[in-house]
C-alpha positions as CSV (number, residue, x, y, z in Angstrom):
1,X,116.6,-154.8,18.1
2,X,117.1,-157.7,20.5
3,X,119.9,-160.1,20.3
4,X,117.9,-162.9,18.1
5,X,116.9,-160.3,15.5
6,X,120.5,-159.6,15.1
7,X,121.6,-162.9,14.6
8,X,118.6,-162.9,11.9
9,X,119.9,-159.7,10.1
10,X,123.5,-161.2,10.4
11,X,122.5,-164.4,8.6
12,X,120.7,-163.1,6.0
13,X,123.4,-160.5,5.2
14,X,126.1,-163.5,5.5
15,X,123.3,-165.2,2.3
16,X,123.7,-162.7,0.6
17,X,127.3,-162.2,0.3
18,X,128.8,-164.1,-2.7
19,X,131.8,-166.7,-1.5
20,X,135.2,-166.0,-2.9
21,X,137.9,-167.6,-3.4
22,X,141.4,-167.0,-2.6
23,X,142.4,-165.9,-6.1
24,X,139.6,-163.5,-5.8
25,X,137.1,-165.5,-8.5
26,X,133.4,-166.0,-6.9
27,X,132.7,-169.9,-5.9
28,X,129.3,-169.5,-5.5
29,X,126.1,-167.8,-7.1
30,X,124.5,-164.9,-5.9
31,X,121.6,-165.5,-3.6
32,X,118.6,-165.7,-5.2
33,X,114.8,-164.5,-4.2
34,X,113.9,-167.6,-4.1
35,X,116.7,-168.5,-1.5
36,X,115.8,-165.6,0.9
37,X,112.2,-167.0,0.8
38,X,113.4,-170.5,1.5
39,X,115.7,-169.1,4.4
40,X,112.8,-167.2,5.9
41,X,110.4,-169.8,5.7
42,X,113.0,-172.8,7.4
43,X,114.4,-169.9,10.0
44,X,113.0,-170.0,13.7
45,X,112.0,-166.1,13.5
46,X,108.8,-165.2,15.2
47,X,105.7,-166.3,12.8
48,X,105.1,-162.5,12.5
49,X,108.0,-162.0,11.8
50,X,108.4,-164.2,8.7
51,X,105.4,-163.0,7.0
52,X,106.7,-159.0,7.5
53,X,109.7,-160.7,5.5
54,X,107.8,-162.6,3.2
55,X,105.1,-159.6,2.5
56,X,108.3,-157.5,1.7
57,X,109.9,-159.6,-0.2
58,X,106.5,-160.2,-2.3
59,X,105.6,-156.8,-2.9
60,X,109.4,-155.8,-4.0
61,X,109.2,-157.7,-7.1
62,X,112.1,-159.2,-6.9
63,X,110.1,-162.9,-6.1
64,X,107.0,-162.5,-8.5
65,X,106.4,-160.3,-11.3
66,X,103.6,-158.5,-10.0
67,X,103.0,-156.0,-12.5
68,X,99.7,-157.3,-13.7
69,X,97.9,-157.6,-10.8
70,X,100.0,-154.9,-8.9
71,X,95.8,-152.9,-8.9
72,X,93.9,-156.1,-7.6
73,X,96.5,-156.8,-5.3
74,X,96.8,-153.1,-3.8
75,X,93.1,-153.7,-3.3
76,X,93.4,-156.5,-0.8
77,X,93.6,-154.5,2.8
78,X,96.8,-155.4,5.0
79,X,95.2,-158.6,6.8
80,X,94.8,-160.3,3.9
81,X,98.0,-159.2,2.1
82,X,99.6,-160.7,5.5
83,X,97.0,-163.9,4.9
84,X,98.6,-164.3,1.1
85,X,102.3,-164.3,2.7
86,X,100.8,-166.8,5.6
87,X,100.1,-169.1,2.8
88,X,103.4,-168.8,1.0
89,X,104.8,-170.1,4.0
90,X,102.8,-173.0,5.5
91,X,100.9,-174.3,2.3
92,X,104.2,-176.3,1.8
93,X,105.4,-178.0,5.0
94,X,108.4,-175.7,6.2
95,X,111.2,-178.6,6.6
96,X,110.2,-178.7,2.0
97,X,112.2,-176.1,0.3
98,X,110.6,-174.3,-2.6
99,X,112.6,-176.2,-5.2
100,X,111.8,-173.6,-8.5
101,X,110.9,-170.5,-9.8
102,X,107.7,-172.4,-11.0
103,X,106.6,-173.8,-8.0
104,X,106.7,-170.4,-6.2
105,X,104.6,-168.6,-8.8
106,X,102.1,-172.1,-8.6
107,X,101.3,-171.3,-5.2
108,X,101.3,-167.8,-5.1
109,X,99.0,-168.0,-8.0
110,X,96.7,-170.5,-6.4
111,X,96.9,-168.5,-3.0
112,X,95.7,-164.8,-4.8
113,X,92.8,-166.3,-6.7
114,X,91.8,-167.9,-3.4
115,X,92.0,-164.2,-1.5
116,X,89.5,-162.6,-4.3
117,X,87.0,-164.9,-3.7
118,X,85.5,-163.1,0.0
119,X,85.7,-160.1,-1.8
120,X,86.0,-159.7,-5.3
121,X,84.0,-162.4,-6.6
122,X,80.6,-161.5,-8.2
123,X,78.8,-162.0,-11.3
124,X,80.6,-160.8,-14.1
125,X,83.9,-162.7,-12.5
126,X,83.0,-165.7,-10.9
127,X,82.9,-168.5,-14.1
128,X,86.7,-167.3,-14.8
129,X,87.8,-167.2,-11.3
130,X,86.5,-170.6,-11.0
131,X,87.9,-172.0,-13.8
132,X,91.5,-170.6,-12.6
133,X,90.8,-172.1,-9.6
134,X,89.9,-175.1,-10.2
135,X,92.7,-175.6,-13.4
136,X,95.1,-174.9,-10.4
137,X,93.9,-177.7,-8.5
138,X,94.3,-180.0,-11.5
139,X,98.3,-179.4,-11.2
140,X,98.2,-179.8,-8.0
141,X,100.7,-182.9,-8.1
142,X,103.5,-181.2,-9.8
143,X,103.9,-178.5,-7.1
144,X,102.6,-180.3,-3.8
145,X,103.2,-182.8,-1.5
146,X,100.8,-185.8,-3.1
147,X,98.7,-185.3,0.5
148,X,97.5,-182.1,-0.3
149,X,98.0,-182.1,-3.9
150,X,95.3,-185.1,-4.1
151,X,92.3,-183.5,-3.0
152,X,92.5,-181.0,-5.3
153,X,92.9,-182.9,-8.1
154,X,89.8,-184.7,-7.0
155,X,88.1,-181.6,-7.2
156,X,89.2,-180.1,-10.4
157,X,88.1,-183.3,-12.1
158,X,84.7,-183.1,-10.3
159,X,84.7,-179.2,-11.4
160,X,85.7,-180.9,-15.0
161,X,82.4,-182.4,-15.5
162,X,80.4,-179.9,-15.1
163,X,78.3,-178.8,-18.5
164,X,76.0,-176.7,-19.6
165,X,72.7,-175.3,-16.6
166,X,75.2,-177.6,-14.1
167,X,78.0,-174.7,-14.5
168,X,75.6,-171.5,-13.9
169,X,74.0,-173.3,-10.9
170,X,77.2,-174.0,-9.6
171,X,78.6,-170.8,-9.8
172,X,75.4,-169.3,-8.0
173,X,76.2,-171.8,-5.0
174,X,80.1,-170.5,-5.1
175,X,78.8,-167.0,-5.1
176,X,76.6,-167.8,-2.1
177,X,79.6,-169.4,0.1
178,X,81.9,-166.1,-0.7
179,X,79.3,-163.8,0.3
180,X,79.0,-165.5,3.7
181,X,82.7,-164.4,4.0
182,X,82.3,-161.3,3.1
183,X,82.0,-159.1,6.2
184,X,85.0,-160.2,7.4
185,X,88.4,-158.8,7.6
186,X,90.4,-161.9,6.4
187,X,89.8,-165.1,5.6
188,X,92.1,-168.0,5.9
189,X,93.1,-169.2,2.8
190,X,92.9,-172.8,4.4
191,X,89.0,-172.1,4.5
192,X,89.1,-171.0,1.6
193,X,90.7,-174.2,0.1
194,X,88.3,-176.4,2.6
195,X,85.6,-173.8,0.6
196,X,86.3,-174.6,-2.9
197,X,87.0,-178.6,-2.1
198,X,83.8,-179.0,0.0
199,X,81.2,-177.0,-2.8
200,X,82.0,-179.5,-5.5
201,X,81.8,-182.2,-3.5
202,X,78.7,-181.5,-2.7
203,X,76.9,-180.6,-5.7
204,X,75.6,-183.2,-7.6
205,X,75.0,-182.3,-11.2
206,X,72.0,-182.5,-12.7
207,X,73.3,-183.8,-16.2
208,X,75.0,-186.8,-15.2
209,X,71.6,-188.1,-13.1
210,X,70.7,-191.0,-15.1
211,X,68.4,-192.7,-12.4
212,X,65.2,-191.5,-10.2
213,X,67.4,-192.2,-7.1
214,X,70.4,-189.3,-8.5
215,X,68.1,-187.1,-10.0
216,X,65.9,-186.9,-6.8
217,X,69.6,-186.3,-4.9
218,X,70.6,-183.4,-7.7
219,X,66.8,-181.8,-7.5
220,X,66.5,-182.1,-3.2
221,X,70.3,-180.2,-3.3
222,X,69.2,-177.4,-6.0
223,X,65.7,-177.2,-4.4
224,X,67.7,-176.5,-0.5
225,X,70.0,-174.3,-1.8
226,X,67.0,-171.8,-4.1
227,X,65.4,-171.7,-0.3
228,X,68.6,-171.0,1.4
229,X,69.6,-167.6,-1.2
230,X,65.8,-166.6,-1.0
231,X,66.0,-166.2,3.2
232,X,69.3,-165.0,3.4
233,X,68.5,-162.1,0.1
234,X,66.4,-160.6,2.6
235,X,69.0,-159.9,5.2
236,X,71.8,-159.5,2.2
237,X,70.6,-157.6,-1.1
238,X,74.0,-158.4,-2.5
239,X,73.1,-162.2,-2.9
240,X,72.2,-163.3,-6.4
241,X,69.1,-165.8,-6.3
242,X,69.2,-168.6,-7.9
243,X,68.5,-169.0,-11.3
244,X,66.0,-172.1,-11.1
245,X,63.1,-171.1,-9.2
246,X,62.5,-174.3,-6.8
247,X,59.6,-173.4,-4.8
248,X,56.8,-175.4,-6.2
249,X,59.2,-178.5,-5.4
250,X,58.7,-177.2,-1.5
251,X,55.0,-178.4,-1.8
252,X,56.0,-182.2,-2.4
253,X,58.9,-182.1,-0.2
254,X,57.4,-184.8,2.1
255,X,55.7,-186.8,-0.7
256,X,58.2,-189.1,-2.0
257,X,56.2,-190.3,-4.4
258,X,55.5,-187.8,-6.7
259,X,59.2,-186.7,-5.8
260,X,60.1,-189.4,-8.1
261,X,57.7,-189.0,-10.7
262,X,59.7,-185.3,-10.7
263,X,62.8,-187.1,-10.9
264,X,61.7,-189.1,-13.4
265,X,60.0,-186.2,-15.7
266,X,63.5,-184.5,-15.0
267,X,65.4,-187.6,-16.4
268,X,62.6,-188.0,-19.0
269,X,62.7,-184.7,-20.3
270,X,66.8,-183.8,-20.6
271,X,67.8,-183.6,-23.6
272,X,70.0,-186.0,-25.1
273,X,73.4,-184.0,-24.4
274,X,71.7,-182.9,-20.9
275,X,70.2,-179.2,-20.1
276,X,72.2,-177.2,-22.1
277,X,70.6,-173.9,-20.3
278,X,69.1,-173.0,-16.5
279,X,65.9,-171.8,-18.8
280,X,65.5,-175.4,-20.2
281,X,65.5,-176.9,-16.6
282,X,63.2,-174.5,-15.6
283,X,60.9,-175.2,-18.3
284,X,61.4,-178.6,-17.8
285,X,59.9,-178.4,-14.2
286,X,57.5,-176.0,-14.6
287,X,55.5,-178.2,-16.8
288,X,55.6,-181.3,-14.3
289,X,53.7,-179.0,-12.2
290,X,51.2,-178.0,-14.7
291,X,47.7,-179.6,-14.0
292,X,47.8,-182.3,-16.6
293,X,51.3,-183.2,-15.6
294,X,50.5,-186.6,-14.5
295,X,48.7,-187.4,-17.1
296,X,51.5,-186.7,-19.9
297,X,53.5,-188.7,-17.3
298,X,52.0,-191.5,-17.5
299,X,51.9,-191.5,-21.7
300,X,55.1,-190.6,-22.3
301,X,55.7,-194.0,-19.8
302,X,53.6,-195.8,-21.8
303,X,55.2,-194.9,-25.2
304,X,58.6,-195.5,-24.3
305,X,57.2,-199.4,-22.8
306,X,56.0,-200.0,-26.6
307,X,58.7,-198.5,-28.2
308,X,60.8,-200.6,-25.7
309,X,58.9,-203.8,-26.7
310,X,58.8,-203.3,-30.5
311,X,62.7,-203.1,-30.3
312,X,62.4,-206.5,-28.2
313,X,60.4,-208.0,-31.0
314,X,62.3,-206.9,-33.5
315,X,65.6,-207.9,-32.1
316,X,63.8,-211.7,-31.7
């Protein structure tokens, strides 16, 4: 042990001594867990060093309960066990003490949900471990510094107003970014929080596009995305397609014309609380592309312009 460890060892042992007094009555409170983690964190130990501490001092028990996900945790090989403790110690800037029991299990929470996802994240799981993830993000602010803690509040309210086919489509694109993690050996959980801020940014749902210019955005996303899972299925059978099939919109992709009819049909044709179900949007855009398409287009135009001006008459 060289002499620096030693002076390590020494300190924490000094920690976790209680004070006395000189009539023999303790002055000061045992250390706590939550102490040691604060001392290793703020100490000038090798980086490797501190995780090894930090990883122990996790899987004792003694810091969080882990009894409940002691089999999904014993799961995660070493690299990313020692990615978990990485996170425990940097997410918060090391001069800022962990300042409750609370706060500790916050992040260690967030940072375990965020090491399923390369992994562990499939079908059956993905709409909960989402929602976890993203109800994290939304308490961001009473655990973080407000830097950090902002962005993801941004995105849990973006996540937020998600409904209905938005939420299956967006869980297909979540699926998709996981599984191009999913050869590797460990993934930084800072990708992996870029990864969950960046996919919701991105997607733009099709229920709240209530002109032809956000529909055409919301379709042209979808429509990119149904190509992207059909070339990369064939190198990965593990990817789940996408659950609207977008390849007739392929054929007008240069025509921006009858891209906005599309949008418009799409806009035209949601119902009034939006597409409650990836089979109604599909249904929905297969019959724009049906041969009379146009046609019913252009009635269903002209119907709403007299139904538009018999209101304006009526109101005069």
């Amino acid at each position: 042990m060289n002499y620096r460890k030693l002076i390590s060892c020494l300190l924490i042992a000094v920690l976790l001594l209680q004070v006395v007094s000189v009539g023999g009555v303790a002055s000061a409170d045992p250390v706590t867990p939550l102490d040691q983690l604060n001392y290793i964190r703020s100490s000038d130990d090798d980086i490797d060093v501190a995780i090894s501490d930090v990883q122990s001092l996790l899987e004792s028990g003694s810091l969080i309960d882990m009894t409940d996900i002691s089999t999904t945790y014993n799961l995660l090989n070493d690299e990313q066990k020692k990615e978990l403790a990485r996170g425990m110690i940097f997410l918060l800037p090391r001069e800022t003490d962990y300042e409750s029991q609370s706060q500790v299990e916050y992040v260690f929470s967030m940072l375990y949900n965020l090491s399923k996802i390369p992994k562990f994240m499939n079908e059956d799981n993905a709409q909960d471990l989402l929602d976890e993830i993203y109800g994290l993000f939304s308490h961001a602010e009473g655990f973080l510094p407000f830097d950090e803690a902002q962005y993801m509040v941004e995105a849990s309210v973006g996540y937020s107003i998600l409904s209905g086919a938005d939420k299956p489509m967006f869980k297909n694109i979540a699926m998709f970014g996981a599984s191009m993690n999913r050869s590797q050996v460990s993934v930084s959980y800072v990708s992996q929080l870029t990864l969950m801020k960046t996919l919701i940014e991105e997607y733009r749902p099709i229920n709240t596009a209530n002109d032809v210019s956000g529909m055409n955005v919301a379709l042209d996303s979808i429509m990119k995305h149904n190509r992207m899972t059909r070339m990369m299925s064939t190198e990965d059978s593990s990817i789940v397609p996408f659950p609207v099939q977008m390849e007739k919109m392929e054929d007008i992709e240069y025509d921006n014309q009858k891209r906005e009819e599309l949008a418009q049909w799409m806009i035209d044709h949601k119902p009034q609380n939006g597409y409650e179900t990836v089979s109604q949007v599909q249904t929905a855009f297969d019959e724009f592309f049906e041969p009379n398409s146009s046609a019913l287009l252009e009635q269903f135009n002209d119907i709403k312009k007299e139904r538009i001006r018999g209101e304006y008459r009526f109101h005069s």
